[in-house]
N, CA, C and O of each residue as an XYZ file, in Angstrom:
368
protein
N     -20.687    -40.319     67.656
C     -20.910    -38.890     67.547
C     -19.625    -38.173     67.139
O     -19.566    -37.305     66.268
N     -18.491    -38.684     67.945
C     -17.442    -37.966     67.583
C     -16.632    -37.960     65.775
O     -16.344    -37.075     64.968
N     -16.521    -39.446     65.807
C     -16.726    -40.028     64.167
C     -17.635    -38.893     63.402
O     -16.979    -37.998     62.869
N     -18.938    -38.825     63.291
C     -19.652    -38.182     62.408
C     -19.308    -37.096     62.201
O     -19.075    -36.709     61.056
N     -19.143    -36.034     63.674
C     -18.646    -34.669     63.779
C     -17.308    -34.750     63.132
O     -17.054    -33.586     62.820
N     -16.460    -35.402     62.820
C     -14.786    -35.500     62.553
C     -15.106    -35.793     60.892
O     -14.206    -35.508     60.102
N     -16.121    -36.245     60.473
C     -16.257    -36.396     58.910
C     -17.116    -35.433     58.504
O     -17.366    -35.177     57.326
N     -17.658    -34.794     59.622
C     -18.612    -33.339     59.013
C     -17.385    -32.174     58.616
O     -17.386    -31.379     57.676
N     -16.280    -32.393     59.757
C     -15.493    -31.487     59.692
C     -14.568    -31.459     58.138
O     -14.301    -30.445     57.493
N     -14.274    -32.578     57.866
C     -13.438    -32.875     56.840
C     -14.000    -32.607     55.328
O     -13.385    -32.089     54.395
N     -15.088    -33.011     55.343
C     -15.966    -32.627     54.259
C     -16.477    -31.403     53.832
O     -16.923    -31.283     52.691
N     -16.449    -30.015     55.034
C     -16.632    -29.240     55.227
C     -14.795    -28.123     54.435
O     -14.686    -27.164     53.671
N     -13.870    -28.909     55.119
C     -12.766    -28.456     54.671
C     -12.604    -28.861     53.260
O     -11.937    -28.058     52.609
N     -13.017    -29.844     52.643
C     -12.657    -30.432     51.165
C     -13.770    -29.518     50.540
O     -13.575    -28.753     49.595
N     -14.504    -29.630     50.941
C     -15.346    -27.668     50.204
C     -15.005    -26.567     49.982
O     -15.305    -25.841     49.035
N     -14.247    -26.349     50.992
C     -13.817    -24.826     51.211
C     -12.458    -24.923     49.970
O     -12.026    -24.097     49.166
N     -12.179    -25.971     50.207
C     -10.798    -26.037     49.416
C     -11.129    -26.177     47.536
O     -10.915    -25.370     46.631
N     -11.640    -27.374     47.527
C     -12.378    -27.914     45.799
C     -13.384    -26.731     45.767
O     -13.449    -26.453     44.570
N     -13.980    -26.117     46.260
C     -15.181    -25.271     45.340
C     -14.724    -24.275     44.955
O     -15.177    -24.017     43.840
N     -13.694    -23.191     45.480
C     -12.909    -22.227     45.382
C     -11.867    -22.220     43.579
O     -11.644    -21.405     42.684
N     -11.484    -23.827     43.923
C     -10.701    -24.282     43.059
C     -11.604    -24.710     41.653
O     -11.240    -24.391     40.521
N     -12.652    -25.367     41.902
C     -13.268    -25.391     40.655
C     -13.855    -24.041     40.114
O     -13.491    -23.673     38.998
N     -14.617    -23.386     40.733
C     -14.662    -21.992     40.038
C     -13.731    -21.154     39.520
O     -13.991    -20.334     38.640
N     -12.162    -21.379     40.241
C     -11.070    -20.424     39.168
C     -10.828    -21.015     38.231
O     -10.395    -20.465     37.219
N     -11.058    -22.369     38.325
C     -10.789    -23.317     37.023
C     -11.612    -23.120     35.548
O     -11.157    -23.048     34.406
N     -12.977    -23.064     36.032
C     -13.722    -22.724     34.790
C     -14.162    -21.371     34.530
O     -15.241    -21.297     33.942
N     -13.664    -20.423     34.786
C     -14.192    -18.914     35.026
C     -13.258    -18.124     34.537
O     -13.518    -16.922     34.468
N     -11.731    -18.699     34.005
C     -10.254    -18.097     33.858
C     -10.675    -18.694     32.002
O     -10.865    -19.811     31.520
N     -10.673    -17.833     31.646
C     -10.589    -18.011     30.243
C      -9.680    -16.892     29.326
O      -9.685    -15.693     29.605
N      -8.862    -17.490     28.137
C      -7.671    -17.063     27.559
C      -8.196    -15.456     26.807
O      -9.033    -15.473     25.904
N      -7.688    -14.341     27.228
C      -7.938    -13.154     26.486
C      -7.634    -13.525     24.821
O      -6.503    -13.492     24.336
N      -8.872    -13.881     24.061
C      -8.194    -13.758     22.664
C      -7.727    -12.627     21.444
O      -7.229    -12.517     20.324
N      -8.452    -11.703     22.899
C      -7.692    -10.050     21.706
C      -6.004     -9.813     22.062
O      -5.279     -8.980     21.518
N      -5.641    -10.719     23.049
C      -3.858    -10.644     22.651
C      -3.247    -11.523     21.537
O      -2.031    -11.472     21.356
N      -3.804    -12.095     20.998
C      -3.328    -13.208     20.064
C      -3.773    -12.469     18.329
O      -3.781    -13.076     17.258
N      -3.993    -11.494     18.499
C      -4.557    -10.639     17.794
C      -3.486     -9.783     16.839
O      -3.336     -8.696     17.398
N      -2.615     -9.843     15.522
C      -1.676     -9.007     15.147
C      -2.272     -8.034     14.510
O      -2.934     -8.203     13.486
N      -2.028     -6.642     15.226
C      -2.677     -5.651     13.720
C      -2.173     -5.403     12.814
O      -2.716     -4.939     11.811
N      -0.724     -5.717     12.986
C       0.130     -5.629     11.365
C      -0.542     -6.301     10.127
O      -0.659     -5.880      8.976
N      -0.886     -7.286     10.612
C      -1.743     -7.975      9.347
C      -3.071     -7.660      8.910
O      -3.767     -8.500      8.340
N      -3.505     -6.356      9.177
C      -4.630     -6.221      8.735
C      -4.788     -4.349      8.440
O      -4.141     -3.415      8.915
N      -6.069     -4.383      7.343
C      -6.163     -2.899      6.702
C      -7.279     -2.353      7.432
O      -8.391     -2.876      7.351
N      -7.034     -1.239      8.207
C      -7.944     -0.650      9.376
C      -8.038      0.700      8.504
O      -7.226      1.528      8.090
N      -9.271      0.535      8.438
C      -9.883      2.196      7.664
C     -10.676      3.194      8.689
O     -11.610      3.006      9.469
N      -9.858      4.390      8.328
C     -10.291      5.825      9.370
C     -11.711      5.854      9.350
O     -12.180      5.757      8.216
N     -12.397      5.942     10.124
C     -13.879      5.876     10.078
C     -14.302      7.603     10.411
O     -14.910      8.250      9.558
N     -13.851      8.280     11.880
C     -14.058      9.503     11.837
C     -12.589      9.876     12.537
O     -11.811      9.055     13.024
N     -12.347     11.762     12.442
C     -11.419     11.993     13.069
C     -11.963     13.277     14.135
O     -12.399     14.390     13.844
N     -11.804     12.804     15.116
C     -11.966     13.565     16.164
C     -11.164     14.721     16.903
O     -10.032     14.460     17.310
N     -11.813     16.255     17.136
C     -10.192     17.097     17.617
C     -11.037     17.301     18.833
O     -12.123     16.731     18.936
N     -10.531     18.164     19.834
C     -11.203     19.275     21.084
C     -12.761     19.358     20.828
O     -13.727     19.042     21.523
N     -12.601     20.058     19.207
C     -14.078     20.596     18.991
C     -14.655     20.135     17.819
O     -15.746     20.651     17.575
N     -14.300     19.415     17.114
C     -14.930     19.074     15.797
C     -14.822     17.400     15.808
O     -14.013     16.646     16.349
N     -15.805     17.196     15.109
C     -15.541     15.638     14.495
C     -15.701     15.424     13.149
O     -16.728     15.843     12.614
N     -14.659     14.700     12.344
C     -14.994     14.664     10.760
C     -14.924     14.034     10.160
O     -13.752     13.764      9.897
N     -15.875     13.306      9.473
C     -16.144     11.743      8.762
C     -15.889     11.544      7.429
O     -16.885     11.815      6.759
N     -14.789     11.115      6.664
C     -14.790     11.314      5.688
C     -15.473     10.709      4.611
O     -15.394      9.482      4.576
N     -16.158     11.296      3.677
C     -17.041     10.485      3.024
C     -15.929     10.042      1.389
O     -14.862     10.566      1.068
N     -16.519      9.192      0.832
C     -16.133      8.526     -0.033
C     -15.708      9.552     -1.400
O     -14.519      9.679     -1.691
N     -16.577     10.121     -2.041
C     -16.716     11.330     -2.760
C     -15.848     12.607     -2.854
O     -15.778     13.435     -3.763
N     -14.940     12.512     -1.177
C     -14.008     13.266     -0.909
C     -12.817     12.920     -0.972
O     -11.864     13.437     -0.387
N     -12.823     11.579     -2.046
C     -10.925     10.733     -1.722
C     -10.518     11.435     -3.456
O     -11.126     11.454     -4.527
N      -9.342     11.881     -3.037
C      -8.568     11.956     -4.358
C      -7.592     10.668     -4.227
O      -7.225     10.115     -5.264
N      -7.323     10.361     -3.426
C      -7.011      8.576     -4.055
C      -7.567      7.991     -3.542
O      -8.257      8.237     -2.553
N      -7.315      6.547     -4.392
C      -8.178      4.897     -3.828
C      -8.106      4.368     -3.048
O      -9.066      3.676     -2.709
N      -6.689      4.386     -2.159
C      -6.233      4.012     -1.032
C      -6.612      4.949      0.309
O      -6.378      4.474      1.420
N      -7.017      5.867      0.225
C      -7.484      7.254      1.331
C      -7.737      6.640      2.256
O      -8.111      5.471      2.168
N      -7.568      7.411      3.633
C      -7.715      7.157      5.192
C      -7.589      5.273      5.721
O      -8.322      4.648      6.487
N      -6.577      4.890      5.079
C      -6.113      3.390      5.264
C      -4.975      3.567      6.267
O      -3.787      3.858      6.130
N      -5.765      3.285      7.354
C      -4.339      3.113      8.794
C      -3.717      1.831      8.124
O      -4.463      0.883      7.878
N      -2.216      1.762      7.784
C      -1.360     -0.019      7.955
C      -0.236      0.194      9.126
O       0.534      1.153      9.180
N      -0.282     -0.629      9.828
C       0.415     -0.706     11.093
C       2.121     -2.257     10.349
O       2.336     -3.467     10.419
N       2.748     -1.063      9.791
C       3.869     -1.242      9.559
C       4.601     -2.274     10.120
O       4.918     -3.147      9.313
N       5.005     -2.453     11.392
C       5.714     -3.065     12.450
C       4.829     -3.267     13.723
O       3.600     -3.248     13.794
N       5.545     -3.421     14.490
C       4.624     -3.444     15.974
C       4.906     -2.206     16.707
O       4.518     -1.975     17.852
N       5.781     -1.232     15.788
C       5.953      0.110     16.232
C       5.405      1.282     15.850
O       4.865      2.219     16.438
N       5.776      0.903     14.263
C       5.367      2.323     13.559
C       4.050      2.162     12.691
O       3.668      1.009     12.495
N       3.110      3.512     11.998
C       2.192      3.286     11.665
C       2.391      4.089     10.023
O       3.465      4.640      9.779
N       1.403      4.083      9.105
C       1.198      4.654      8.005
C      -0.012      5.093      8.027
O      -0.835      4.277      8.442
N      -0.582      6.573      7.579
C      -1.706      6.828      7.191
C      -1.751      7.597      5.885
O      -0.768      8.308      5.670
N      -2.859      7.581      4.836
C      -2.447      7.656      3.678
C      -4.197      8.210      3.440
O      -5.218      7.555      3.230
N      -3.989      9.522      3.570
C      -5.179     10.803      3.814
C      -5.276     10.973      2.061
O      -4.549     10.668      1.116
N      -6.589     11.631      2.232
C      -6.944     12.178      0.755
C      -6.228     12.811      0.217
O      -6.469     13.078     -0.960
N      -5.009     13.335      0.870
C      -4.406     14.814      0.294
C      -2.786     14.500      0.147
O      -2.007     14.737     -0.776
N      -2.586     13.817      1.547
C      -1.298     13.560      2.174
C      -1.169     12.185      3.065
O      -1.998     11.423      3.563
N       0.050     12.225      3.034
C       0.401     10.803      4.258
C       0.684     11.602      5.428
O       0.948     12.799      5.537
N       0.534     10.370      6.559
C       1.421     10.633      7.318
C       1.698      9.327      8.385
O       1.011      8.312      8.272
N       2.793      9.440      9.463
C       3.118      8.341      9.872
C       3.926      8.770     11.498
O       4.070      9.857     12.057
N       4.316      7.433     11.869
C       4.729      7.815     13.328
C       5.040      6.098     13.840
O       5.320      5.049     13.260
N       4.782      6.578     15.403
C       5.383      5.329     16.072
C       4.243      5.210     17.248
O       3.624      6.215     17.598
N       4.113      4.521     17.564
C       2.736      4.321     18.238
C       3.246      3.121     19.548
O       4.044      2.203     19.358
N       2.487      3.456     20.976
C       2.713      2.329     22.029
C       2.271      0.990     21.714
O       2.435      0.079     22.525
C-alpha cells in the first residue's frame, strides 16, 4: 500500500512538472512581424485621417506617378511624396 501510494505520489509530481512544461513548449511561437524590415518595401497612403475629416486619394487626383508613396528611408526617418508636395520626418 505504501509502495503504490509513494508511486501515485511521484507520478502525480512528474505531471505537475512535464505538463506545464510541454504546453510552454509548444504554445511559444516566434513573432514573425519582428523579422519584418519596412525599409525594404513601397507602402502606399491608402486614406488620411484628421479630428474631423477623412480623405482618400483617388488615382485621377495624382499630378505625379509616384504620389502618396510612404519609403521608410532608414529605421528612422521617413519620405512622403504627395500629389502636390513632399514631405518627411523621423518616426519611433
Amino acid at each position: 500500500m505504501k509502495t503504490q501510494n509513494y508511486i501515485s505520489k511521484q507520478m502525480t509530481i512528474i505531471l505537475l512538472i512535464f505538463f506545464p512544461l510541454l504546453v510552454g513548449m509548444s504554445s511559444c511561437k516566434k513573432d514573425k512581424t519582428l523579422d519584418v524590415d519596412i525599409t525594404k518595401f513601397e507602402w502606399v497612403l491608402q486614406e488620411i485621417n484628421t479630428w474631423s475629416e477623412t480623405y482618400k486619394p483617388e488615382k485621377k487626383e495624382y499630378f505625379r506617378e509616384n504620389a502618396f508613396v510612404l519609403n521608410f528611408e532608414t529605421d528612422t526617418t521617413f519620405s512622403l511624396n504627395t500629389s502636390v508636395n513632399y514631405a518627411g520626418g523621423k518616426y519611433k
